[in-house]
C-alpha positions in Angstrom: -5.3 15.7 -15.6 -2.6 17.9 -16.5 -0.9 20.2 -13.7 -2.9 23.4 -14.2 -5.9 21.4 -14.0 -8.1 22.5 -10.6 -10.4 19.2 -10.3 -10.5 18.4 -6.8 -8.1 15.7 -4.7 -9.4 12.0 -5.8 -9.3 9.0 -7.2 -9.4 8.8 -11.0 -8.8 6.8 -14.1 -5.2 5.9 -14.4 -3.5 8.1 -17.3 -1.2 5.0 -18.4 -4.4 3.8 -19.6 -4.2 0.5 -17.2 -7.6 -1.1 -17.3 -9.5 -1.7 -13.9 -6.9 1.0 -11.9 -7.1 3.9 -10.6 -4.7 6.7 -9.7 -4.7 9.9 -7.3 -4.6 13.3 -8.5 -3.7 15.5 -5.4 -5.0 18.5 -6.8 -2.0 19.5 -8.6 -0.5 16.5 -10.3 -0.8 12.7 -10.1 0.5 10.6 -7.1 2.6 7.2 -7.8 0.0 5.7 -5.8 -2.1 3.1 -8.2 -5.0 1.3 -6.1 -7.3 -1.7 -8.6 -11.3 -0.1 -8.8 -13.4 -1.8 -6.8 -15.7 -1.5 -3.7 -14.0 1.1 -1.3 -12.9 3.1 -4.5 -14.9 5.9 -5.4 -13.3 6.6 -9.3 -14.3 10.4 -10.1 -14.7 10.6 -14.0 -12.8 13.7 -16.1 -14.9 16.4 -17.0 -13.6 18.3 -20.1 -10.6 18.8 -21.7 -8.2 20.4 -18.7 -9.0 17.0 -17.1 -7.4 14.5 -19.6 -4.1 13.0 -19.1 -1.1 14.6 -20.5 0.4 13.0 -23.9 3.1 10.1 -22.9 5.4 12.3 -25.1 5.4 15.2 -23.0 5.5 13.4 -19.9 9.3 13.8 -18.4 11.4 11.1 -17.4 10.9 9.9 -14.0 13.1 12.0 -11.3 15.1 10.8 -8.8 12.4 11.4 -6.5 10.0 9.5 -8.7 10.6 5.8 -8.5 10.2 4.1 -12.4 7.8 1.6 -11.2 4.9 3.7 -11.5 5.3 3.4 -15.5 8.2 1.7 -16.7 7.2 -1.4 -18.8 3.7 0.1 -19.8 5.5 2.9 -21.8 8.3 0.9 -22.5 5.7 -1.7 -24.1 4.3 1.1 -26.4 7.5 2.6 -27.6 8.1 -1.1 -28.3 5.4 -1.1 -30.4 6.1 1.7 -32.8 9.7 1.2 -33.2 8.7 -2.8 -34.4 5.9 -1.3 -36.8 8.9 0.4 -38.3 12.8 -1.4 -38.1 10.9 -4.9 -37.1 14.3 -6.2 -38.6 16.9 -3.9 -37.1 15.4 -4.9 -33.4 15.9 -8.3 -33.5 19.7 -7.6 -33.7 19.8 -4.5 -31.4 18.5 -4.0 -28.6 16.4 -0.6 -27.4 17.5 1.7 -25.0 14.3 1.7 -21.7 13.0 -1.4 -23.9 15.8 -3.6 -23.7 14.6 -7.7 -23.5 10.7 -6.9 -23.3 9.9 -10.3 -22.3 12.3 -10.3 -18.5 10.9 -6.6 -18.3 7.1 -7.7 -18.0 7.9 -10.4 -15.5 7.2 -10.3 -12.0 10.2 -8.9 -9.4 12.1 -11.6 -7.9 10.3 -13.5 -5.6 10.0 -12.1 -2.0 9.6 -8.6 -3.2 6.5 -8.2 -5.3 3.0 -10.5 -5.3 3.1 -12.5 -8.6 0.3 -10.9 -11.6 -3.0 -11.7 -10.2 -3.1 -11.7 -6.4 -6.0 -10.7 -5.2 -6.0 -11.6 -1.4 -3.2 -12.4 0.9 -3.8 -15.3 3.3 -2.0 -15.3 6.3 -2.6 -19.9 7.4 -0.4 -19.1 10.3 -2.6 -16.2 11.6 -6.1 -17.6 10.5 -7.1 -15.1 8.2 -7.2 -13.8 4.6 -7.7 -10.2 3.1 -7.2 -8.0 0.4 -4.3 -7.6 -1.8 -3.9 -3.2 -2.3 -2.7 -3.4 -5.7 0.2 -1.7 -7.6 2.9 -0.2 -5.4 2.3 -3.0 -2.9 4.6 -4.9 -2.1 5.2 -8.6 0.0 6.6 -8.0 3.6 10.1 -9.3 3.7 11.5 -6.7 6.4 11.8 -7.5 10.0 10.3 -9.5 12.1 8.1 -7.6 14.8 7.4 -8.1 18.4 3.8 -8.1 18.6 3.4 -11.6 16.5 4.9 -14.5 16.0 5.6 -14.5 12.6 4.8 -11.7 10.0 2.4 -12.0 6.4 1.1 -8.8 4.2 2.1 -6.4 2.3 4.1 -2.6 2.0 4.2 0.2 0.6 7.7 2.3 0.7 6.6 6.2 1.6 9.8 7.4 2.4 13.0 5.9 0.6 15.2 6.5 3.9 14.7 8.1 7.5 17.6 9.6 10.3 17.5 6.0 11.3 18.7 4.5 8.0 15.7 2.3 7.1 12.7 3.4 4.8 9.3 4.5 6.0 6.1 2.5 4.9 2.3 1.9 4.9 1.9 -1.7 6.0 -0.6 -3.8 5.8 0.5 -7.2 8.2 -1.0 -9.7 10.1 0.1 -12.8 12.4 -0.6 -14.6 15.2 -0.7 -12.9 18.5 2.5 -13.2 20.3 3.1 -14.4 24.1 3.9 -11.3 24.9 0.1 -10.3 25.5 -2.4 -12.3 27.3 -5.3 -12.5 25.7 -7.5 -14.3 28.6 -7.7 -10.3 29.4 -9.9 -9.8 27.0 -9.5 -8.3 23.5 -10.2 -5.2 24.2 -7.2 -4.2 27.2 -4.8 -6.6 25.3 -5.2 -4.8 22.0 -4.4 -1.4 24.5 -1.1 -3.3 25.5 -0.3 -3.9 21.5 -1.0 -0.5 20.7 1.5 1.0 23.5 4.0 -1.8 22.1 3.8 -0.6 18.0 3.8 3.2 19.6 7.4 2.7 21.1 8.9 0.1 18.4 8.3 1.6 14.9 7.8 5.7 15.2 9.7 8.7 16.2 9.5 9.7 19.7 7.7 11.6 21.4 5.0 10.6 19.6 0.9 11.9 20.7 -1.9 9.7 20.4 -5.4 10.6 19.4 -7.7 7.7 19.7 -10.5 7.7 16.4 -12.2 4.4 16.6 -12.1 1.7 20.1 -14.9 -1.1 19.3 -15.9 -4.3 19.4 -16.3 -6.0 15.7 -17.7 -9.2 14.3 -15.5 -10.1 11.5 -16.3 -12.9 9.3 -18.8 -14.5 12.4 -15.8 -14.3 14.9 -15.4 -11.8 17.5 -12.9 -9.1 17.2 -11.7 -5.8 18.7 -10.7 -2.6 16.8 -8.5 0.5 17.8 -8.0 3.1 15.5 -5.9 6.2 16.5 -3.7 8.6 14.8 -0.4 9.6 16.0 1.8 13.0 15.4 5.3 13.9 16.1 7.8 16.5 15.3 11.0 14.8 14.7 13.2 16.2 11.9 14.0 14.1 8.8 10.8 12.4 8.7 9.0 13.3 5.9 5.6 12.5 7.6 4.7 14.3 10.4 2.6 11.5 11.8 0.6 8.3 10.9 -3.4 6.7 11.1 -2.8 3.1 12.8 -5.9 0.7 12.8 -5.2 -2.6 14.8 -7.7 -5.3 14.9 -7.8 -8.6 17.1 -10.1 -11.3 15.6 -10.5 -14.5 17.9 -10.1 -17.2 15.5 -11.0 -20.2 17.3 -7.3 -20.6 18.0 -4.8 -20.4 21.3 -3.7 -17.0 19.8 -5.9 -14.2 17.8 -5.1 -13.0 14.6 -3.4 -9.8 15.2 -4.2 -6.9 11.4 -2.0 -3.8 11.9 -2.7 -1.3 9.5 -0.6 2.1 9.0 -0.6 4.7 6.6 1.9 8.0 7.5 0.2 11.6 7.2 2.3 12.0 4.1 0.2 9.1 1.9 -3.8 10.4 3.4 -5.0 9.9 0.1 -4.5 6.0 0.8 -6.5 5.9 4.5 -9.4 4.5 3.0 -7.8 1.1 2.8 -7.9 0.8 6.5 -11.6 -0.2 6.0 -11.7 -1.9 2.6 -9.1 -4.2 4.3 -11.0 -4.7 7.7 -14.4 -4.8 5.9 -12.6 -8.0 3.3 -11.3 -10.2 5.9 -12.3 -14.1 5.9 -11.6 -16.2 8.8 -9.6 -19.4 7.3 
């Protein structure tokens, strides 16, 4: 779709052509955000000429604010192309500029940051469970550790490059197993409360308001499970989001401590809240 376009907000067909993706028009241009089709993903076809993606020569070079990743080696592949149809000869002694050493620039990124070409699920042995990889964009957590397991598997996306507290801001998709901290002879339901206070006071500006959305018990994958859904909001300057949905689900895997899922997408990124349920609605118990 091109920017004077006025189809509605939605997932579409990804203008770099990539086969089996999909990419978000916001309503007045496309979002860096890339999710692979499939159940969840409601792909709305182009109607008519305003609705087809610009050429890739008028597309401008990506902006500082516009991180390369969401085209890079696709283009760079195509100019390839051309320019070897042409001075096949001249190449192979010289280099090209954003095509420099195809081969490297289609591989992976080192290890630790990205999941290697053709991950489709994450499984988290240490927590007990396994669910869906997101996708382009996505990336394997290798941040902190956090308080509310003992030890952290999933995936991020960066939303914000860096806040008033130095770090980035991100969409996370994590799980582990539930730390000592919590109890869970309570019951799932109070001890997921005690979590959510927890995640409230260690990863978001404060004050911080919470509006609870969803507080249920679940059956995932046979085993019983708890889920608490709420969004939260906040005026803090510097943040680019103004608040943040959070899902967090306990599943009871047959083990001393639950499987802990924290889901969070900030207000900034709504187009991506949908994966809060294609995520809880793919989990397998190992």
């Amino acid at each position: 779709m091109t920017g004077t376009s006025s189809a509605p907000p939605g997932w579409y067909p990804d203008p770099d052509g990539t086969p089996g993706t999909a990419r978000w028009w916001n309503g007045a241009g496309w979002s860096d955000v890339t999710t692979p089709v499939g159940p969840g993903v409601t792909v709305q076809a182009p109607a008519g000429p305003a609705l087809a993606p610009e050429a890739p020569a008028s597309t401008p070079p990506p902006g500082p604010e516009r991180p390369p990743r969401r085209t890079g080696w696709v283009v760079g592949l195509s100019v390839l192309g051309l320019v070897l149809a042409v001075l096949i000869g001249f190449l192979v002694g010289r280099p090209s500029g954003t095509v420099d050493d195809p081969g490297p620039t289609a591989l992976p990124a080192p290890s630790g940051s990205a999941f290697p070409p053709g991950t489709l699920r994450i499984v988290d042995e240490a927590a007990g469970i396994a669910y869906p990889y997101l996708g382009q964009g996505w990336l394997e957590y290798d941040l902190q550790d956090v308080a509310e397991t003992t030890s952290v598997a999933g995936q991020y996306l960066v939303t914000q490059e860096v806040t008033p507290d130095g770090g980035p801001f991100i969409a996370q998709c994590t799980s582990g197993p539930l730390s000592p901290l919590f109890d869970p002879a309570a019951g799932l339901q109070p001890t997921l409360a005690q979590v959510a206070e927890s995640v409230r006071l260690n990863y978001y500006p404060i004050p911080n308001q919470q509006e609870i959305l969803r507080d249920e018990a679940r059956t995932v994958d046979g085993a019983p499970a708890h889920l608490l859904e709420f969004d939260l909001s906040w005026d803090v300057e510097g943040y680019e989001a103004t608040g943040e949905r959070a899902a967090l689900l306990l599943v009871d895997v047959g083990r001393p401590a639950p499987a802990l899922l924290y889901l969070s997408v900030p207000n900034s990124h709504a187009e991506l809240y949908g994966v809060i349920d294609r995520v809880i609605d793919g989990i397998d118990v190992l």
